[in-house]
LOTI-134178 format. One record per atom (N, C-alpha, C): atom name; x, y, z; residue in three letters. Coordinates in pm, whole numbers, plus 50000, padded with zeros to 5 digits. Each point is the difference from the previous one (the first is absolute). Layout:
BEGIN
<atom atom="CA" x="X" y="Y" z="Z" type="ALA"/>
...
END
This chain:
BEGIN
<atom atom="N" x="35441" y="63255" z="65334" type="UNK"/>
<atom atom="CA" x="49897" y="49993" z="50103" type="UNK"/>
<atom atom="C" x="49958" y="50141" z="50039" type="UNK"/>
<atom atom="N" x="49890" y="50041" z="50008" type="UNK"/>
<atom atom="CA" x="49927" y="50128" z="50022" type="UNK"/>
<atom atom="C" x="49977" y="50016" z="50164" type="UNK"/>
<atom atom="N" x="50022" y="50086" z="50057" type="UNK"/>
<atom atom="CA" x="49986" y="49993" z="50154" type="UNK"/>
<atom atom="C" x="49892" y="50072" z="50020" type="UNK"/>
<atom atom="N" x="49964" y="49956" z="50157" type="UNK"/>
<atom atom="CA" x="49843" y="50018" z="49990" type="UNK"/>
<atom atom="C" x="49995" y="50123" z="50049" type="UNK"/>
<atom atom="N" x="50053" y="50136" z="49967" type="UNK"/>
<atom atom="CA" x="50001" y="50131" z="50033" type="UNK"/>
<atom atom="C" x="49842" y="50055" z="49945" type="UNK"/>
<atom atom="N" x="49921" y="50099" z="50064" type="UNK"/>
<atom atom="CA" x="49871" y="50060" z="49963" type="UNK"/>
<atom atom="C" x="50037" y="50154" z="50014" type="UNK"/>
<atom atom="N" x="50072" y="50044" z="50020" type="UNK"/>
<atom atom="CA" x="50048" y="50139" z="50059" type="UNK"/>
<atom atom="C" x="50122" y="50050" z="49875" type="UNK"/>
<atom atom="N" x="49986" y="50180" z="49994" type="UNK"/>
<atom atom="CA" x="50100" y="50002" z="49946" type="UNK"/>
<atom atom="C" x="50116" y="50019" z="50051" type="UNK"/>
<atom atom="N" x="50144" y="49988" z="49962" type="UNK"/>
<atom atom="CA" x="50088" y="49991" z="50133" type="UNK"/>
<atom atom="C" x="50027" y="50150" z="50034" type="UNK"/>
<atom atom="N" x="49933" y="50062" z="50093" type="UNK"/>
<atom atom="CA" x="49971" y="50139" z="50061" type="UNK"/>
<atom atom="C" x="50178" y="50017" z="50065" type="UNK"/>
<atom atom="N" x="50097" y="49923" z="50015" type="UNK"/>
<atom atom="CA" x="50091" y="50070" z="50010" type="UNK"/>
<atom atom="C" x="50129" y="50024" z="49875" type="UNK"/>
<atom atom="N" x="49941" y="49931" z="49894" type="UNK"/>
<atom atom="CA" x="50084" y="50010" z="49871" type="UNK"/>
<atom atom="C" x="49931" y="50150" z="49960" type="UNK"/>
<atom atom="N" x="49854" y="49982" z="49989" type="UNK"/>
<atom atom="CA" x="49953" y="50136" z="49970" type="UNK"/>
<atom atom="C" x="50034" y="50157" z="50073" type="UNK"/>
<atom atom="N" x="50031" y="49952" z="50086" type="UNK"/>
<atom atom="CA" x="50021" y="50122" z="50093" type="UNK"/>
<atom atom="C" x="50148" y="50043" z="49939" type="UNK"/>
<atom atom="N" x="50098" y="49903" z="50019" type="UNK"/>
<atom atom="CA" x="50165" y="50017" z="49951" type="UNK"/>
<atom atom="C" x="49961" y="50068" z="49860" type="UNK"/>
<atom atom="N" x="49935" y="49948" z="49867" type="UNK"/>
<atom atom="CA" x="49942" y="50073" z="49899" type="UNK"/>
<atom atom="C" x="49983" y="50114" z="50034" type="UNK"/>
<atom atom="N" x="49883" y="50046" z="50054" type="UNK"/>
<atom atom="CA" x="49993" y="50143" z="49979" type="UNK"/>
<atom atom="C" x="50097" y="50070" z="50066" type="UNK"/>
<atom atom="N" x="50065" y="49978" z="50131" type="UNK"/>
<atom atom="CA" x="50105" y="50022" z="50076" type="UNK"/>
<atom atom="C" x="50109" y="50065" z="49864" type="UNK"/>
<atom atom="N" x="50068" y="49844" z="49918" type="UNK"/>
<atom atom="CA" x="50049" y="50104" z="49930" type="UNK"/>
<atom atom="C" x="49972" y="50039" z="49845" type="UNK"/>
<atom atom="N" x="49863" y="50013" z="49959" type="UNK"/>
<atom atom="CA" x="49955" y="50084" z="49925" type="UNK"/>
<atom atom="C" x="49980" y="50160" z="50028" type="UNK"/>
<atom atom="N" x="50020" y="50010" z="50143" type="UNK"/>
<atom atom="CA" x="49977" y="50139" z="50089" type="UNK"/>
<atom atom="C" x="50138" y="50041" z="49924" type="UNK"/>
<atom atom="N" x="50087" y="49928" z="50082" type="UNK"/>
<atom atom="CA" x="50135" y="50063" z="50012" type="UNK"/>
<atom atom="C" x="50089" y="49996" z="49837" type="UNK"/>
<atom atom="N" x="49954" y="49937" z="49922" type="UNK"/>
<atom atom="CA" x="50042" y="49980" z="49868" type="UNK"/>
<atom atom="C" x="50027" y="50218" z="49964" type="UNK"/>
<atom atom="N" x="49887" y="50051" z="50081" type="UNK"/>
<atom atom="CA" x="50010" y="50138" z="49970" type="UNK"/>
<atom atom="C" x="50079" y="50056" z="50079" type="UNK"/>
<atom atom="N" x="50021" y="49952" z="50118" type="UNK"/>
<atom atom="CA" x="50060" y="50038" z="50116" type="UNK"/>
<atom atom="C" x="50182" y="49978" z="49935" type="UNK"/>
<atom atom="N" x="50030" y="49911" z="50014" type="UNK"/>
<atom atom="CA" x="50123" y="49952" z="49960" type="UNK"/>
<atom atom="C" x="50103" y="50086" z="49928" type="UNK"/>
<atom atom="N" x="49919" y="50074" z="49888" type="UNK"/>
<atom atom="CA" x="50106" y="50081" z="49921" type="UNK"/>
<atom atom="C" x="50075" y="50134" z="50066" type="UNK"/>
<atom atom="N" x="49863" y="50007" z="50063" type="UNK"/>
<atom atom="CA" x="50075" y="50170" z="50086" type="UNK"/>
<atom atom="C" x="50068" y="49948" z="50143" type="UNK"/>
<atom atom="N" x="49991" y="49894" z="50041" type="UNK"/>
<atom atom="CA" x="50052" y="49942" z="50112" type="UNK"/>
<atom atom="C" x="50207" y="50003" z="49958" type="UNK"/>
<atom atom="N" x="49995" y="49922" z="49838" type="UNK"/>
<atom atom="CA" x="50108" y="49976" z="49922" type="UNK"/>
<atom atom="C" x="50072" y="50137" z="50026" type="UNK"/>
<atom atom="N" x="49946" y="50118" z="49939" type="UNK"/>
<atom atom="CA" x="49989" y="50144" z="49924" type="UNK"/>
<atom atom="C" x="50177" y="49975" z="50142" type="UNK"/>
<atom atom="N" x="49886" y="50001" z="50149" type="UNK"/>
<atom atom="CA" x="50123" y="50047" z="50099" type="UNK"/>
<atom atom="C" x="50049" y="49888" z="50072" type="UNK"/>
<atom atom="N" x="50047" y="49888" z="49933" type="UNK"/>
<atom atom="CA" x="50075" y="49877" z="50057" type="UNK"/>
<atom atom="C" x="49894" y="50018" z="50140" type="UNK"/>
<atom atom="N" x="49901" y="49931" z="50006" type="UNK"/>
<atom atom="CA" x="49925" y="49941" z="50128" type="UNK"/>
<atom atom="C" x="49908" y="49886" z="49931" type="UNK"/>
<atom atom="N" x="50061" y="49914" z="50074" type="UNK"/>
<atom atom="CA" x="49926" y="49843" z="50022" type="UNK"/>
<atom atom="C" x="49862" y="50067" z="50054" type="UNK"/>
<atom atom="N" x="49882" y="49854" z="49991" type="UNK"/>
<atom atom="CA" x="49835" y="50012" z="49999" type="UNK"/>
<atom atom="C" x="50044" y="50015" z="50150" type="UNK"/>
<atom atom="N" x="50069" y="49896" z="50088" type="UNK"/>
<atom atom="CA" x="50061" y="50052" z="50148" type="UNK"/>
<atom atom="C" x="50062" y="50110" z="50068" type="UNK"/>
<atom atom="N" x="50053" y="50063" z="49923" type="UNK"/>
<atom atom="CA" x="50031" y="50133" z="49996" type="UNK"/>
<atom atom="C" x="49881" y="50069" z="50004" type="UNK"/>
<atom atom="N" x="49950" y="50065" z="49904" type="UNK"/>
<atom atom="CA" x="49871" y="50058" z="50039" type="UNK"/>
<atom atom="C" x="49879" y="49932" z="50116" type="UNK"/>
<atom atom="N" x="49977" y="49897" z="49978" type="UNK"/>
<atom atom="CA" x="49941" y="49971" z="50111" type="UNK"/>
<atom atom="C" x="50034" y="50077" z="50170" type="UNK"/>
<atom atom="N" x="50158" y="49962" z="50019" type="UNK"/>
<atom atom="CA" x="50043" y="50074" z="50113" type="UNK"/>
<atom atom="C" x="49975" y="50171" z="50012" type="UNK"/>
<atom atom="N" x="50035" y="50009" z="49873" type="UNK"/>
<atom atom="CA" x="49916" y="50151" z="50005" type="UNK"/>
<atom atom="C" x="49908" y="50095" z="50010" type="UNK"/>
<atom atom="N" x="49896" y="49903" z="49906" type="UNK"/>
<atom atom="CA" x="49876" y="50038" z="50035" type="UNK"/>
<atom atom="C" x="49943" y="49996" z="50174" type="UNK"/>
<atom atom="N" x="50073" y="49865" z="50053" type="UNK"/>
<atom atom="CA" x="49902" y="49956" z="50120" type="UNK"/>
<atom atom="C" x="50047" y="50175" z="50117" type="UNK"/>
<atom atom="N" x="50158" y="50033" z="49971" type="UNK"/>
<atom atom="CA" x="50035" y="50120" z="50053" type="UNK"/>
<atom atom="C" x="49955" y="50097" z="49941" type="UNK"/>
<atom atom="N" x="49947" y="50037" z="49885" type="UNK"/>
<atom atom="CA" x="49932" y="50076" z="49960" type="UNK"/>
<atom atom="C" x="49871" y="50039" z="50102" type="UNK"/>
<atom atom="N" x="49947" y="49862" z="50028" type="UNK"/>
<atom atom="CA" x="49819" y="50008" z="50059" type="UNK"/>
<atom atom="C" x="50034" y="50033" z="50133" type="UNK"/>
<atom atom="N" x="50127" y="49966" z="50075" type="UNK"/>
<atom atom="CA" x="50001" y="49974" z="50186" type="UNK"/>
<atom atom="C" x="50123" y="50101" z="50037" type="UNK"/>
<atom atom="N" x="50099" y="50066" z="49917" type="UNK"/>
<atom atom="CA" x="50070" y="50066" z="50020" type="UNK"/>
<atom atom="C" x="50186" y="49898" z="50065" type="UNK"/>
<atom atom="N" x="50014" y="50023" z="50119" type="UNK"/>
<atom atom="CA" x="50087" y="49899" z="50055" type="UNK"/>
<atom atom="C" x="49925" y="49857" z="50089" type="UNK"/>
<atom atom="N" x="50038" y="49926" z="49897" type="UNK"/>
<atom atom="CA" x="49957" y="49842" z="50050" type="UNK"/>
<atom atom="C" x="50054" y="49925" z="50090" type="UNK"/>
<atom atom="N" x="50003" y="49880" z="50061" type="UNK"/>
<atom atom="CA" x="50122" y="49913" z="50053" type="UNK"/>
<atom atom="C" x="49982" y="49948" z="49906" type="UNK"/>
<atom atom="N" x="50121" y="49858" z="49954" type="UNK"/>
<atom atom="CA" x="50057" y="49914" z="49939" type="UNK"/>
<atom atom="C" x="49883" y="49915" z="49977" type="UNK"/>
<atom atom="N" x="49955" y="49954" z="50102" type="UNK"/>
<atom atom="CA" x="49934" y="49906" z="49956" type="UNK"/>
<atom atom="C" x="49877" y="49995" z="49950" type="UNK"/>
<atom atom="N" x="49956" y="50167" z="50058" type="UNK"/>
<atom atom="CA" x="49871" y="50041" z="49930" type="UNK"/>
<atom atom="C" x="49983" y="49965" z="49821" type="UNK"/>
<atom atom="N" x="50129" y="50063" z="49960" type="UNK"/>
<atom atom="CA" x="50077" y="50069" z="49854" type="UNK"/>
<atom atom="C" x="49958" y="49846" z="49962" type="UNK"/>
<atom atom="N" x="50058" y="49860" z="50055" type="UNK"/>
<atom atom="CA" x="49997" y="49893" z="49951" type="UNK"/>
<atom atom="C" x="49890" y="49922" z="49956" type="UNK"/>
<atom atom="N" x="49874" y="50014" z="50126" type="UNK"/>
<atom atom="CA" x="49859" y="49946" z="49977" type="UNK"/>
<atom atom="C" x="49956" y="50079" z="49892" type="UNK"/>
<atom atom="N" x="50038" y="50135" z="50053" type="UNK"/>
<atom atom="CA" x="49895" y="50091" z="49917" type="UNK"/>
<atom atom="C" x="50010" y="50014" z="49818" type="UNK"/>
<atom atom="N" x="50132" y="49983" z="49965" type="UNK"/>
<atom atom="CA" x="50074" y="49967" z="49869" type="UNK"/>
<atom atom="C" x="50041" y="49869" z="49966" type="UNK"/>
<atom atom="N" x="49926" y="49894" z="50066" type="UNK"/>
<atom atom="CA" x="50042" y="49837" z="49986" type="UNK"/>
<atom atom="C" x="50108" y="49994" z="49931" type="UNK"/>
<atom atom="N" x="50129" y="50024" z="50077" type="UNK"/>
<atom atom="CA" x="50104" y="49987" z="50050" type="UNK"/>
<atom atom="C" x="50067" y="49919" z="50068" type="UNK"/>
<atom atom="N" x="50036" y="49816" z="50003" type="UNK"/>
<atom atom="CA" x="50061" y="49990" z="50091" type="UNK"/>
<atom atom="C" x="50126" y="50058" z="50068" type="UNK"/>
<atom atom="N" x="49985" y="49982" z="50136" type="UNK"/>
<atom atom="CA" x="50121" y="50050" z="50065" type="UNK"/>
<atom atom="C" x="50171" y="50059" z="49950" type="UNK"/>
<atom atom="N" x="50025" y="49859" z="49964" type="UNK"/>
<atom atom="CA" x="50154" y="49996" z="49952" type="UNK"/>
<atom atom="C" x="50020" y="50061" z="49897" type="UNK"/>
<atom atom="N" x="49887" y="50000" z="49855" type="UNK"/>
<atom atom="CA" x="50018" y="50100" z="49898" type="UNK"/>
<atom atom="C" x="49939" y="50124" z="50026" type="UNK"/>
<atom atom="N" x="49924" y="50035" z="50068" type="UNK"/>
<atom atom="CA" x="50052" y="50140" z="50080" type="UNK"/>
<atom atom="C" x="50089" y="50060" z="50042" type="UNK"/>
<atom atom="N" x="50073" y="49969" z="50068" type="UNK"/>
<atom atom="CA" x="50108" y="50013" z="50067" type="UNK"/>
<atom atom="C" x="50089" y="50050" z="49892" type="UNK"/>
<atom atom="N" x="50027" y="49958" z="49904" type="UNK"/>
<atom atom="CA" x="50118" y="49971" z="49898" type="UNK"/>
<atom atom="C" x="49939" y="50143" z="49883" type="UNK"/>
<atom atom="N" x="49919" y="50006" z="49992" type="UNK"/>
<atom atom="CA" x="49851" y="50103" z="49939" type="UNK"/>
<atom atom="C" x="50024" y="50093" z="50057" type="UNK"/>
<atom atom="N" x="50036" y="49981" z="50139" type="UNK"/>
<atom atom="CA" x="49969" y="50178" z="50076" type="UNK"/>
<atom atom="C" x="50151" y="50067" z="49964" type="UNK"/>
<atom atom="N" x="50110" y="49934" z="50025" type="UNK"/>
<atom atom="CA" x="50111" y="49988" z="50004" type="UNK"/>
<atom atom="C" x="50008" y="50090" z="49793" type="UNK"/>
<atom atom="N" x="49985" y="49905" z="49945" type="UNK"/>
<atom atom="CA" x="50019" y="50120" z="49881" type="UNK"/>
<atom atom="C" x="49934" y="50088" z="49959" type="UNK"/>
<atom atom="N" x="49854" y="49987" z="50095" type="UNK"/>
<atom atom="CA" x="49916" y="50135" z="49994" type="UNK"/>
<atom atom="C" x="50110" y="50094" z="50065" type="UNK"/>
<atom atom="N" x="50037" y="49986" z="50125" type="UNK"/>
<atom atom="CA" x="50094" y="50150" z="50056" type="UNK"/>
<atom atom="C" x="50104" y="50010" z="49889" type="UNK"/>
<atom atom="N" x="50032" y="49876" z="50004" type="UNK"/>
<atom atom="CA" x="50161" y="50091" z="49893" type="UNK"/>
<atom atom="C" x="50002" y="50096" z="49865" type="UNK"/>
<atom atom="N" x="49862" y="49960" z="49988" type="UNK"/>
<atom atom="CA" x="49950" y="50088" z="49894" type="UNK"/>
<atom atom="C" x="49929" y="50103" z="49980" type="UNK"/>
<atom atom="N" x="49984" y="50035" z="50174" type="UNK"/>
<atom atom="CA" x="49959" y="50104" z="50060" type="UNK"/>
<atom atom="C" x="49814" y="50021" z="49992" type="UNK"/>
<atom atom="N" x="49962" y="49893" z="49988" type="UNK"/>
<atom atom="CA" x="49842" y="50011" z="49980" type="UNK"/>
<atom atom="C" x="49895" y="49951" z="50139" type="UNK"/>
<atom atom="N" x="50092" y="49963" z="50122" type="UNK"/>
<atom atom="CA" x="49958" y="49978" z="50109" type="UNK"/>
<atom atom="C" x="50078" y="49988" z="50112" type="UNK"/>
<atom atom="N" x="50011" y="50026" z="50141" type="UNK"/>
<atom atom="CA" x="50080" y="50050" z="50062" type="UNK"/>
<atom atom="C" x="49969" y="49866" z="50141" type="UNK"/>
<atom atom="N" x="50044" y="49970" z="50078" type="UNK"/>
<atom atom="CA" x="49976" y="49886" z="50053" type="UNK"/>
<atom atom="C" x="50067" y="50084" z="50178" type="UNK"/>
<atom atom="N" x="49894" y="49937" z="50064" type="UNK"/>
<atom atom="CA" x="50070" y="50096" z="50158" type="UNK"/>
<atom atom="C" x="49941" y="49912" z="50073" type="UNK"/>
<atom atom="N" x="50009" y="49975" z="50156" type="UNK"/>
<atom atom="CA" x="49931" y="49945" z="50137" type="UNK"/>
<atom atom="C" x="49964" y="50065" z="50024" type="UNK"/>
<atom atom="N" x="49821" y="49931" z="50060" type="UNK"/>
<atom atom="CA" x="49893" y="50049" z="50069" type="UNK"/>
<atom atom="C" x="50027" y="50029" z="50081" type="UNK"/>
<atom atom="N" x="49970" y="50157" z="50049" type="UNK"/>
<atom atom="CA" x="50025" y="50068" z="50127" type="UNK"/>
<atom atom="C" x="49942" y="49978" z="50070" type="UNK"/>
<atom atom="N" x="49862" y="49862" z="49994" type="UNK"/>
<atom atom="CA" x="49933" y="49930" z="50132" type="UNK"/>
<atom atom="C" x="50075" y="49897" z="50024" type="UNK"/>
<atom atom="N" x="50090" y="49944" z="49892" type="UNK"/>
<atom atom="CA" x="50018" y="49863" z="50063" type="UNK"/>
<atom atom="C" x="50124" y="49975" z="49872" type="UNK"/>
<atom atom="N" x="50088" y="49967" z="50104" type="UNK"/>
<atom atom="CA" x="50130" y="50042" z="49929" type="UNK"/>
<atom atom="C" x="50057" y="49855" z="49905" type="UNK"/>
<atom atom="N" x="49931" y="49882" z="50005" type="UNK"/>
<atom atom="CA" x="50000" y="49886" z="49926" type="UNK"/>
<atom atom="C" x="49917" y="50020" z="49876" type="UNK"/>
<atom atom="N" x="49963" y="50055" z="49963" type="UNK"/>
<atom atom="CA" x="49929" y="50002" z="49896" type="UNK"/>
<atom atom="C" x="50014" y="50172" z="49916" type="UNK"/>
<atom atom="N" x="50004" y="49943" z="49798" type="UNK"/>
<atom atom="CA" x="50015" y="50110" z="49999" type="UNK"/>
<atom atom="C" x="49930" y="50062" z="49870" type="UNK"/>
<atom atom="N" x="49990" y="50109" z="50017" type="UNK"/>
<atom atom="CA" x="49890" y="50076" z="49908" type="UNK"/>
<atom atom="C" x="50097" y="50064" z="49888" type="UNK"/>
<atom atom="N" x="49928" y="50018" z="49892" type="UNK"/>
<atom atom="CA" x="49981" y="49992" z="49843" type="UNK"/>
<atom atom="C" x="49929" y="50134" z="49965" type="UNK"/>
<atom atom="N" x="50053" y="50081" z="49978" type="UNK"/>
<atom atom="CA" x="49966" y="50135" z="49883" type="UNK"/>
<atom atom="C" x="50046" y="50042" z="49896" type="UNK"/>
<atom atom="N" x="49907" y="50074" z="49924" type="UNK"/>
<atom atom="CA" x="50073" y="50016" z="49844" type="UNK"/>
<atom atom="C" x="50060" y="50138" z="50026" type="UNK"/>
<atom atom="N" x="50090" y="49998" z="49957" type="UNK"/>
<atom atom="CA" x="50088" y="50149" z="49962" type="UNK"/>
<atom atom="C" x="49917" y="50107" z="49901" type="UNK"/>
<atom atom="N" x="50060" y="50064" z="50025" type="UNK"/>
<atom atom="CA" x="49978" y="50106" z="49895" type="UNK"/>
<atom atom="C" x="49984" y="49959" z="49841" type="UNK"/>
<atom atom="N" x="50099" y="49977" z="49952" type="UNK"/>
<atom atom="CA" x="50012" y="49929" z="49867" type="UNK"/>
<atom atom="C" x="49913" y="49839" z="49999" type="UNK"/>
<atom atom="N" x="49950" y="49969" z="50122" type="UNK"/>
<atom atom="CA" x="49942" y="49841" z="49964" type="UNK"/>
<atom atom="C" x="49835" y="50082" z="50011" type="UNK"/>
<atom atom="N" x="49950" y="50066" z="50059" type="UNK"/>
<atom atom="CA" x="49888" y="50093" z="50020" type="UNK"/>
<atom atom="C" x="49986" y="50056" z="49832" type="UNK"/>
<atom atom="N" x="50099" y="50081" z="49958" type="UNK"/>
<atom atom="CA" x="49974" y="50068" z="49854" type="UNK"/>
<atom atom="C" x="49978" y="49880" z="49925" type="UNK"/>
<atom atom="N" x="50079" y="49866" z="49986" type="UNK"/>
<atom atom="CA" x="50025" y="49909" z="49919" type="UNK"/>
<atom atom="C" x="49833" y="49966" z="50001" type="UNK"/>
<atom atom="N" x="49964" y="49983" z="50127" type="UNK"/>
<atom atom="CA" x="49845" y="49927" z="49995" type="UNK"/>
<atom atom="C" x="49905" y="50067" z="49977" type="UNK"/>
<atom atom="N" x="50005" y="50132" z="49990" type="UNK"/>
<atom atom="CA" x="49923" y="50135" z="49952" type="UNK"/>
<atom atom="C" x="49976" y="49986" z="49880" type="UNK"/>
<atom atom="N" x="50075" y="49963" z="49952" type="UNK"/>
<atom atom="CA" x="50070" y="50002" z="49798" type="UNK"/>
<atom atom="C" x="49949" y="49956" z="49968" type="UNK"/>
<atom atom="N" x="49974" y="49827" z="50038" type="UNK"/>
<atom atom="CA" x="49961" y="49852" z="49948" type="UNK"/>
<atom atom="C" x="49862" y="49989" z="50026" type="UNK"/>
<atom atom="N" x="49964" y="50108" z="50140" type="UNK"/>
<atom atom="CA" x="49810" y="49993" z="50007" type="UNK"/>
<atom atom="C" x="49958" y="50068" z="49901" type="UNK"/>
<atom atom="N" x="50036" y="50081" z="49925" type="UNK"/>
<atom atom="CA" x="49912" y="50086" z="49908" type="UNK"/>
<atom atom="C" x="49999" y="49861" z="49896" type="UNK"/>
<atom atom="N" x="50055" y="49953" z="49966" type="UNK"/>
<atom atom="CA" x="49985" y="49889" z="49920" type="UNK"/>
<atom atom="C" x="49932" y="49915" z="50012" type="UNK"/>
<atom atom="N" x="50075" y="49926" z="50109" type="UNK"/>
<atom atom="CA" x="49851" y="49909" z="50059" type="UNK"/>
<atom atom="C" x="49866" y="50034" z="50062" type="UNK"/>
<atom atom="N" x="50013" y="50132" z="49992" type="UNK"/>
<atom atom="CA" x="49831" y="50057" z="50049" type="UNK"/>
<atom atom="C" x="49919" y="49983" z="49837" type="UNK"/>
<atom atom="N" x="50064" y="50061" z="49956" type="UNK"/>
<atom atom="CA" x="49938" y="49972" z="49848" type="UNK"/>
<atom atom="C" x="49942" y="49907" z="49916" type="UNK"/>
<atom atom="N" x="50102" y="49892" z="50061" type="UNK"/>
<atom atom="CA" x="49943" y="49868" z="49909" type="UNK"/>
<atom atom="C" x="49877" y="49944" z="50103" type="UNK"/>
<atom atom="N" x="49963" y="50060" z="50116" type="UNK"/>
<atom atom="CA" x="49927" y="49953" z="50087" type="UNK"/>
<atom atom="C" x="49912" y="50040" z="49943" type="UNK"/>
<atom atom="N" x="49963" y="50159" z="49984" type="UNK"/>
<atom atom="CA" x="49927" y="50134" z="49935" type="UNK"/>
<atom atom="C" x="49927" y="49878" z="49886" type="UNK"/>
<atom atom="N" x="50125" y="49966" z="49947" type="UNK"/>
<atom atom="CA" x="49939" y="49921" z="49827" type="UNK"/>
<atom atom="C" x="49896" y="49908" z="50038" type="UNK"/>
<atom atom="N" x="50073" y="49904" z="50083" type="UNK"/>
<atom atom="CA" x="49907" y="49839" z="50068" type="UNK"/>
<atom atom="C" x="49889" y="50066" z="50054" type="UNK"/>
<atom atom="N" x="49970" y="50128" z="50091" type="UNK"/>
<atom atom="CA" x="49845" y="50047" z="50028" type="UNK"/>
<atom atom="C" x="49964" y="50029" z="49871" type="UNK"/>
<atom atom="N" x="50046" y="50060" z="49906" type="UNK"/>
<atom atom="CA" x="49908" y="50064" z="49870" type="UNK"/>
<atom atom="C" x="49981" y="49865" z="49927" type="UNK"/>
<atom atom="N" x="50068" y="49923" z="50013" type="UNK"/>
<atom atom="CA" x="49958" y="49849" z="49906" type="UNK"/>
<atom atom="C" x="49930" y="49898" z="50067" type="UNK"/>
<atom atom="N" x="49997" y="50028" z="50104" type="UNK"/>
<atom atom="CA" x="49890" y="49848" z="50097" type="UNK"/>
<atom atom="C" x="49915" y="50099" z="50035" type="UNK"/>
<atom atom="N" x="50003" y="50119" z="50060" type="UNK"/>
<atom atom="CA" x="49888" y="50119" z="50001" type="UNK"/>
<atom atom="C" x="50027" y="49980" z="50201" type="UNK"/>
<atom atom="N" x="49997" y="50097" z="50064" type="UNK"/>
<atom atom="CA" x="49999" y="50015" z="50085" type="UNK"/>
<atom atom="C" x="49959" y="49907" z="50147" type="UNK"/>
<atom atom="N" x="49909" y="49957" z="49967" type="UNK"/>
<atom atom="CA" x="49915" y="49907" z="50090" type="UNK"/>
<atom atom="C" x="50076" y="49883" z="50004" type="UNK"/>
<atom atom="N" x="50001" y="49958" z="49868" type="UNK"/>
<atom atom="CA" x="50062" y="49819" z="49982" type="UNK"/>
<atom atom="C" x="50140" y="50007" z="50071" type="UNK"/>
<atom atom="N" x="50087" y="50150" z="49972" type="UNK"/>
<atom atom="CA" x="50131" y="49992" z="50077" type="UNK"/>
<atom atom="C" x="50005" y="50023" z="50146" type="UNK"/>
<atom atom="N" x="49868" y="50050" z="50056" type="UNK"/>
<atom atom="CA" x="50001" y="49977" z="50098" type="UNK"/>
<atom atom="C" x="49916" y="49857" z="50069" type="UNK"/>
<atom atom="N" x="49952" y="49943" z="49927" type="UNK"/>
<atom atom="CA" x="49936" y="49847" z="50029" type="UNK"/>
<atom atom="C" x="50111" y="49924" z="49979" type="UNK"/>
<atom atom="N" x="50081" y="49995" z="49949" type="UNK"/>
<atom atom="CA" x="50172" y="49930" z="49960" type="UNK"/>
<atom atom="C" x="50033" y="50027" z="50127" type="UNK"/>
<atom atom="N" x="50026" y="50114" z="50097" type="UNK"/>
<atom atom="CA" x="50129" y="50037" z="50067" type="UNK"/>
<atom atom="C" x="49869" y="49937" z="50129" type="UNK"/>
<atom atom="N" x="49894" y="50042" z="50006" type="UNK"/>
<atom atom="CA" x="49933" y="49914" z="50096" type="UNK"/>
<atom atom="C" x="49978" y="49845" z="49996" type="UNK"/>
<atom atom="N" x="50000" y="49903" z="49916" type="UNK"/>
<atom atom="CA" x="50001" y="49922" z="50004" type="UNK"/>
<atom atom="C" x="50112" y="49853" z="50001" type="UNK"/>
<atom atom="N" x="50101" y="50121" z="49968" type="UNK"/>
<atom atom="CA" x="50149" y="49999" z="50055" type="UNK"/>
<atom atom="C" x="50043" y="50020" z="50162" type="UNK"/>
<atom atom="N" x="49956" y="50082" z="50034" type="UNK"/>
<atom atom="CA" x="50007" y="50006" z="50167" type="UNK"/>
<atom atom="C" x="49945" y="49915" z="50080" type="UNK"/>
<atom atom="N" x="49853" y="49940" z="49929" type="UNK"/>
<atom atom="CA" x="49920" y="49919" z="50061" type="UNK"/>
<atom atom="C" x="50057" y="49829" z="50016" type="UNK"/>
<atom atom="N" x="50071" y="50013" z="49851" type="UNK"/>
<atom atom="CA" x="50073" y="49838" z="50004" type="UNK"/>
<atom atom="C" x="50066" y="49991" z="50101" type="UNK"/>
<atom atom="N" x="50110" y="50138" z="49978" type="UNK"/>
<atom atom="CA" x="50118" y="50026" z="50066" type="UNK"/>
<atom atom="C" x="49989" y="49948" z="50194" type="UNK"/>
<atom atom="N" x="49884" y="50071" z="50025" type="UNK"/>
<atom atom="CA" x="49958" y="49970" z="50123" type="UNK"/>
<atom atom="C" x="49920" y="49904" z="50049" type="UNK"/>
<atom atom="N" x="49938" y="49897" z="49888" type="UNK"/>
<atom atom="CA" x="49950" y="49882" z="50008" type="UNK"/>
<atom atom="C" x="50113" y="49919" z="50045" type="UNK"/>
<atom atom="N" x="50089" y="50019" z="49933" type="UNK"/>
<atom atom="CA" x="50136" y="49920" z="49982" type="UNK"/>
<atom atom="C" x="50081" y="49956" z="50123" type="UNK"/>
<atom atom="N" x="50017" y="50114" z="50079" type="UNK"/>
<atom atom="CA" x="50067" y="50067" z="50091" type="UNK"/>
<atom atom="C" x="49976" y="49846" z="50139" type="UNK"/>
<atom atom="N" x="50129" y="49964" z="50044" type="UNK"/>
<atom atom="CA" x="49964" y="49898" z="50098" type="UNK"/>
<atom atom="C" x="49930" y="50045" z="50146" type="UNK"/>
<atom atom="N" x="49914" y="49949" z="50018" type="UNK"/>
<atom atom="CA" x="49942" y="50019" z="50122" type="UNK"/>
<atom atom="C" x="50095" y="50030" z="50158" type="UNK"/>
END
């Protein structure tokens, strides 16, 4: 039986390119034992410097509990350092170390590159009509 779908399924496609992106991403992620979650947490401290927890979580779709467990062998491995907010002592903020800062230094020249590639192969405009029309879903989406 054929179902009466007219659409293509825009969230299988998305997971596709999602990981056709990272198919490039992945190897140098491997190179230094970091999960796609791993970098994620990194990058998002890369962009904001020291985060809270739960920022790190939305912002790196992260649930909670595997965060937690994530941050935990991020420190032991010395790639992020975990302390209480000196506004508010229940909650607590997330920075990269020294070595989690170099680590993500390393891995952007890489992933800047293959970005570099995707503008020289869709041509400039279309990658920025992608990343806008991505924001636009994104915020279509978004519950009222």
């Amino acid at each position: 039986m054929n179902t009466p779908f007219v659409h293509r399924n825009l969230p299988r496609l998305l997971l596709q390119a999602r990981e056709s992106v990272m198919a490039h991403t992945r190897p140098s992620l491997r190179e230094h034992d970091l999960s796609d979650q791993q970098w994620r947490v990194l990058r998002v401290l890369g962009e904001h410097g020291a985060v809270e927890t739960g920022r790190v979580a939305r912002e790196a779709f992260i649930l909670g509990p595997s965060l937690t467990g994530m941050l935990a062998r991020m420190e032991r491995d010395g790639l992020v350092r975990r302390s209480r907010d000196p506004e508010d002592q229940r909650r607590t903020v997330i920075e990269a170390t020294a070595q989690g800062k170099k680590l993500a230094r390393r891995l952007s020249s890489t992933i800047e590159a293959h970005y570099a590639w995707l503008e020289q192969s869709l041509g400039k405009a279309k990658l920025e009509q992608l990343y806008a029309l991505l924001d636009e879903l994104i915020t279509l989406e978004q519950p009222s």
